[in-house]
N, C-alpha and C positions, 0 to 999 in steps of 0.2 A: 971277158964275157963268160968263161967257163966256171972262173971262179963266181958270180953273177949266177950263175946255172944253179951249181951245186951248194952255196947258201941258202938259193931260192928251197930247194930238192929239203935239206936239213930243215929250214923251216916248218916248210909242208909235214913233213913228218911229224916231228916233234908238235906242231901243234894239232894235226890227229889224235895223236897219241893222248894229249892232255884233253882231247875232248872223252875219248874212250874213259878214259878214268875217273874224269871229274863229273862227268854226266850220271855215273849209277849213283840210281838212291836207291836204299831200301825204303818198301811198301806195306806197312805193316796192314792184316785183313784187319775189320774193328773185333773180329775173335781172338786175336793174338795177344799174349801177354808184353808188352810191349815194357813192361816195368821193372824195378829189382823184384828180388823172391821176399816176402812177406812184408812190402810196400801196396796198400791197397792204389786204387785206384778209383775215384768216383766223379760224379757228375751227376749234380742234382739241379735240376732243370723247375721251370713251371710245369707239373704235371706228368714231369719223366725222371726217373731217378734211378743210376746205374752204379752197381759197386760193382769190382774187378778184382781180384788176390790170386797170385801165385804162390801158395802158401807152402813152406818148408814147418814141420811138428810147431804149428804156431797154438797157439792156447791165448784167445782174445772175448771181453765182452764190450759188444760197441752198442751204442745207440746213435740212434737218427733222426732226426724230422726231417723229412720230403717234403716238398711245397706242392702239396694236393689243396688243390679246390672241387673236382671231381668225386661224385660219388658210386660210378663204373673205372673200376679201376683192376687191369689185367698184373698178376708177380706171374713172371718167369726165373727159374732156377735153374742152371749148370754146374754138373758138376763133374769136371773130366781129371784124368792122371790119378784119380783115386788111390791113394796107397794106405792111409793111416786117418785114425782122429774122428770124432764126428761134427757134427753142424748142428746146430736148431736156430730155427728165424722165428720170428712171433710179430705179427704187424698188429698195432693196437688203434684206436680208435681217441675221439679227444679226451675220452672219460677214463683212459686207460686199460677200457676194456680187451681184452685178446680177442680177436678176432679173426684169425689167420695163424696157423702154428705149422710149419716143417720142420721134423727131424731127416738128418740125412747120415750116411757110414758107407756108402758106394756111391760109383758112377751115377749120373744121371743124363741124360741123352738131352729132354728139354722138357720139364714139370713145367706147367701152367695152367691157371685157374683165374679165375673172375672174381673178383670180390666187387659185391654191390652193396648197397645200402650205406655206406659211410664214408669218411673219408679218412685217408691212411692220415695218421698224425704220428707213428714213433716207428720207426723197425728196429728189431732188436735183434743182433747177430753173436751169437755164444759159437765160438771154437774152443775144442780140446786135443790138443796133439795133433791138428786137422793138417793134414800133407794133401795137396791135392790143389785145382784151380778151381774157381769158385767165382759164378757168374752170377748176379743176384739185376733182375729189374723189372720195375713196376712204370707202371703208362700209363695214361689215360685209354678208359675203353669205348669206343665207341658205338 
């Protein structure tokens, strides 16, 4: 019976123990860089379109099409851990028009602005030597 006891007793523990451990997850916020360092990250939605970069002296020109049907449409910009490089974004229109143009070379806490009257059809993102994390998204406005 004591041996009976004291299996039961090892049991109990050891499978405590494996719930303690095996139960943490990491939680990443949806602000976290959750990726490698100069692996974008994106998600382009109907109407919602997010890029993400944890960017190490990266030097990139990218383009985009968003799937906008929308002609109220909000860009928000971040840009945190600032150290080096600059940014420029340019949202164009179907005709190729510019219509939307940020340069950036600091911090930014949280730029945003309205663009009406069109619909976004390209985003165009130029880095140079840009270190720094880099939050870029457009939505539908309502």
């Amino acid at each position: 019976m004591q041996n009976f006891s004291s299996k039961f007793i090892l049991f109990l523990i050891l499978f405590i123990a494996f719930l303690l451990i095996s139960c943490r997850e990491e939680i990443n916020s949806p602000d976290k860089f959750a990726r490698n360092v100069n692996e974008p990250l994106e998600a382009n939605n109907f109407n919602s379109y997010t890029f993400l970069i944890d960017a190490d002296k990266i030097s990139i020109d990218y383009d985009k099409r968003p799937d906008f049907t929308s002609f109220n449409t909000r860009i928000s910009i971040t840009i945190s851990d600032y150290s080096s490089g600059t940014i420029r974004i340019n949202v164009k229109d179907s005709q190729s028009e510019n219509r939307f143009s940020y340069f950036g070379n600091n911090n930014e806490d949280f730029y945003t602005e309205l663009l009406n009257g069109f619909i976004p059809y390209s985003i165009e993102l130029a880095t140079t030597n840009f270190t720094g994390k880099l939050k870029i998204q457009l939505s539908r406005a309502y």
